[in-house]
C-alpha positions in Angstrom: 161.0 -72.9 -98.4 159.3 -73.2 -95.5 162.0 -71.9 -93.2 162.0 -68.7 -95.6 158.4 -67.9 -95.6 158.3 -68.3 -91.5 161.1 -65.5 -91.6 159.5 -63.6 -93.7 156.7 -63.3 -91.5 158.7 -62.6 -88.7 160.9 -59.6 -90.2 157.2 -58.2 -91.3 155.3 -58.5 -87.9 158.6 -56.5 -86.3 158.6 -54.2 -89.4 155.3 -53.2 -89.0 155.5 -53.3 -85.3 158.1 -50.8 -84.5 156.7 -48.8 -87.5 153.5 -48.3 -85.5 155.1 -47.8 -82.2 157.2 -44.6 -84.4 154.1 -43.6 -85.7 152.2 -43.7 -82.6 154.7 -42.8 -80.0 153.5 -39.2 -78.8 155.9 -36.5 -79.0 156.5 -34.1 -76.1 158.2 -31.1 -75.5 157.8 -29.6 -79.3 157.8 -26.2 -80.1 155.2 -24.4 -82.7 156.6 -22.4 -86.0 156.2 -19.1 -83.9 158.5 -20.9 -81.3 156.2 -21.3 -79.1 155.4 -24.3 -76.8 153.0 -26.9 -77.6 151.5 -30.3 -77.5 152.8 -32.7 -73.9 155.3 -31.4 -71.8 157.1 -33.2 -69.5 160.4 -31.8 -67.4 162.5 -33.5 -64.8 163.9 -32.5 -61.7 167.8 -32.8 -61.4 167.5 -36.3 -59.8 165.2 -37.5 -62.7 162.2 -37.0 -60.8 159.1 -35.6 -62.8 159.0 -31.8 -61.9 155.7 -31.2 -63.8 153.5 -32.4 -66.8 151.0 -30.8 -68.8 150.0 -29.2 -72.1 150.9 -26.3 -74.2 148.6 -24.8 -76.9 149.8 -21.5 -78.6 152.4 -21.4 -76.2 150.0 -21.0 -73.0 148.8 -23.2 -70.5 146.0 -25.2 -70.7 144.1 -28.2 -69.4 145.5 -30.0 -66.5 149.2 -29.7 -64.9 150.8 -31.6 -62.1 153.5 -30.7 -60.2 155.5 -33.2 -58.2 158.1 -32.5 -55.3 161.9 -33.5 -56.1 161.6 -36.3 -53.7 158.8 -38.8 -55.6 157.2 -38.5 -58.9 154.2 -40.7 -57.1 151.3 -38.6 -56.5 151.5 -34.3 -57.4 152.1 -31.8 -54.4 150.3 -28.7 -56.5 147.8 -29.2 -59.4 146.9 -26.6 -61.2 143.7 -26.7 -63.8 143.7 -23.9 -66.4 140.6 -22.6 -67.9 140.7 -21.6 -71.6 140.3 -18.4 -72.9 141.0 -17.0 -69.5 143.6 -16.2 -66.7 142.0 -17.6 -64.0 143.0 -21.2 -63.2 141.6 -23.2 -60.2 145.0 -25.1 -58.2 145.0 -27.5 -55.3 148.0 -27.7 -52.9 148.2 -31.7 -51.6 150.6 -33.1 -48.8 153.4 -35.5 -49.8 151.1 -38.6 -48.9 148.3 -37.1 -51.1 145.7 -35.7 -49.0 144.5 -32.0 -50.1 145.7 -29.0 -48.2 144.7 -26.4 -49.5 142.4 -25.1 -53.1 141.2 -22.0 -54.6 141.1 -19.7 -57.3 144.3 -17.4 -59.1 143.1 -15.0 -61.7 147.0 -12.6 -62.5 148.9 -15.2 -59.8 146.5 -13.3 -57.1 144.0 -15.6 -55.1 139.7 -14.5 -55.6 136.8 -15.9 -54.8 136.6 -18.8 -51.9 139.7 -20.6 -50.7 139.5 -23.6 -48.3 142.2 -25.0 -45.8 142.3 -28.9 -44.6 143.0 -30.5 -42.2 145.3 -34.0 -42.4 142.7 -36.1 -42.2 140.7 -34.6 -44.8 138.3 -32.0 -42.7 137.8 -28.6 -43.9 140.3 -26.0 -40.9 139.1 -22.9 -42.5 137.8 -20.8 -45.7 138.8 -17.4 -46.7 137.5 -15.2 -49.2 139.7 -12.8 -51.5 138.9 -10.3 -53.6 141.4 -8.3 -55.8 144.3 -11.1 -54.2 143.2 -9.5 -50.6 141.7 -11.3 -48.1 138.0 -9.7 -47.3 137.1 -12.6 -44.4 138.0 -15.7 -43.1 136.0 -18.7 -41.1 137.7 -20.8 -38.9 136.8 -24.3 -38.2 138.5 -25.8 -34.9 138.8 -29.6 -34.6 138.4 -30.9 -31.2 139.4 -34.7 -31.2 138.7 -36.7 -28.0 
């Protein structure tokens, strides 16, 4: 009897176990009832690599997205940080060992407003302005190391 009970037990805990992790498990890539993107979305390079995550609401960007390059999944080379409401979106270019190279501002895939280029070990090389995705002046910082 005892035997019986103790599997009984056991079948419940996995039961309700793998019912939860069903239950819990957060689906990605769905589409809406206008067949439109929505929710997580995760897609992979041909060599299984993450190519980019994010979320989808209405079908349009929003929130956070990271891009990764095709040779590591290990830290994004572009992310981009989408502001509701809006078609602006503030993005950061980063090297392949994760230090930033370049941010700024796209509003209609043109840059605006202040853009700032770094150096490899972290230093700002120079800041550019753009209005209308056209450059209207540029500072240059020059690194001297002795």
């Amino acid at each position: 009897m005892l035997e019986i009970k103790r599997l009984f037990y056991i079948f419940a805990f996995f039961t309700f176990y793998f019912m939860s992790k069903d239950c819990n498990a957060q689906k990605i890539n769905l589409f809406d009832s206008n067949n439109k993107r929505t929710g997580t979305w995760k897609k992979y390079h041909s060599n299984k690599k993450i190519r980019y995550t994010g979320q989808f609401k209405d079908g349009k960007e929003f929130g956070v997205f990271k891009f990764y390059d095709i040779t590591t999944s290990r830290k994004p080379i572009i992310i981009k940080t989408f502001y509701e409401n809006s078609d602006s979106l503030f993005v950061q270019f980063y090297r392949l060992n994760g230090n930033l190279k370049t941010e700024g501002v796209l509003n209609e895939r043109k840059r605006v407003g202040l853009w700032k280029y770094f150096y490899k070990n972290g230093a700002v090389m120079s800041q550019e302005n753009y209005k209308n995705g056209l450059r209207a002046w540029r500072t240059v910082r020059v690194l001297f190391e002795w």
